[in-house]
N, C-alpha and C positions, 0 to 999 in steps of 0.2 A: 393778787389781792393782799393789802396790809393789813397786820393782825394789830387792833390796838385793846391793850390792857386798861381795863375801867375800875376803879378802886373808889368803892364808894358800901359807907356801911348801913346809908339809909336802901333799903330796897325799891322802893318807889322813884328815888332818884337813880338809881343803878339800872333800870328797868329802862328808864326815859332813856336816859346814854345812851345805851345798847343799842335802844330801836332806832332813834335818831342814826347811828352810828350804820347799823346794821341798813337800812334805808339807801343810805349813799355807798353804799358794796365792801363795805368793812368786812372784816372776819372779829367776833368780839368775844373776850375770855374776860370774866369779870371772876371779881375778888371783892371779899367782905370786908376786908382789914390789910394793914401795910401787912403783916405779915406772912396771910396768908397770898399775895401780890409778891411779895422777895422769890418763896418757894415758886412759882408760877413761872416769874422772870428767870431762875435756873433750870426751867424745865422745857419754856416756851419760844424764847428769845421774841417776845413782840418787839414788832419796828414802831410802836409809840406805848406811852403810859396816857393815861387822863386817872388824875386820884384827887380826891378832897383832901380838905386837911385837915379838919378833926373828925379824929375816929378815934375810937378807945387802944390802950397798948400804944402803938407805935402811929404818929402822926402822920401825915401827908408832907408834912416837910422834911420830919425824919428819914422815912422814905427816900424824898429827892435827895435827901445829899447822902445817904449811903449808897445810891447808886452811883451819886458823881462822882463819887469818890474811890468806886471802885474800877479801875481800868476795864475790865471786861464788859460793863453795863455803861461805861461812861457818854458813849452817843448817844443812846435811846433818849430819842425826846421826850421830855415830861410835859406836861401842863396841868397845871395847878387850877380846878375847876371849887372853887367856894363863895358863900355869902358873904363872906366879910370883903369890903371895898375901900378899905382906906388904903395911904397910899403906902403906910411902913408896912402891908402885906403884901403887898406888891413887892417891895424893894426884898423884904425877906427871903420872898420866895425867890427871888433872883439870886440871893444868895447862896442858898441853898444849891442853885444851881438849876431851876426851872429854867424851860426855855419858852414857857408862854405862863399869863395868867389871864384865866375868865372866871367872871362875874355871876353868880346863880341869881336872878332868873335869865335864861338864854334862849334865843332861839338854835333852830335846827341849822339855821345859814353859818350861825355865828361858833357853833361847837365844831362843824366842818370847817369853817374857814381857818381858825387856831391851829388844826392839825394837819391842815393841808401847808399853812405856813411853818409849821417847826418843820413838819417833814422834808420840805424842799431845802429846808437850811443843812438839816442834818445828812442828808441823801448827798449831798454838793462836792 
């Protein structure tokens, strides 16, 4: 069963994840903040992240690229779950080093289907 890390500082959205997540046979560790998500990832080793991207302290992008950038974190798929839909957020997050972006509002089909496709890239 894959463990994926949920990083989300709204609780009501952190809550939806999970169950969604939990639902389709996840294992699910949530985190309120990038930071408290870093300590987790050196504790946890989840085989995905799902984080937003703004949250107070450390951002959802900041996040992704200090994992990228860290060779021992550098697989773990991320994906970048936020409201904003334009397209320089997309391209950002890519920079950053995400390996998916989704759109809030979402369905259940569509927050499994993201993480079943990084994970098959990442697993490969």
């Amino acid at each position: 069963m894959a463990t994926i890390l949920v990083v989300e500082d709204s609780r009501q959205e952190l809550e939806l994840i999970s169950y969604y997540l939990r639902n389709q046979g996840y294992n699910v560790i949530k985190a309120t903040s990038a930071k408290e998500a870093l300590e987790i990832v050196l504790e946890e080793k989840p085989d995905a992240i799902v984080t937003d991207v703004e949250m107070p302290g450390m951002s959802g992008f900041e996040l992704c690229r200090f994992l990228k950038t860290n060779p021992t974190h550098q697989k773990i798929p991320i994906v970048i779950c936020s409201s904003k839909n334009h397209a320089i957020h997309h391209l950002w997050a890519k920079k950053q080093g995400a390996d998916a972006y989704i759109t809030k509002p979402y369905t259940p089909e569509q927050l499994v289907h993201v993480i079943e496709s990084v994970k098959a890239v990442a697993w490969l």
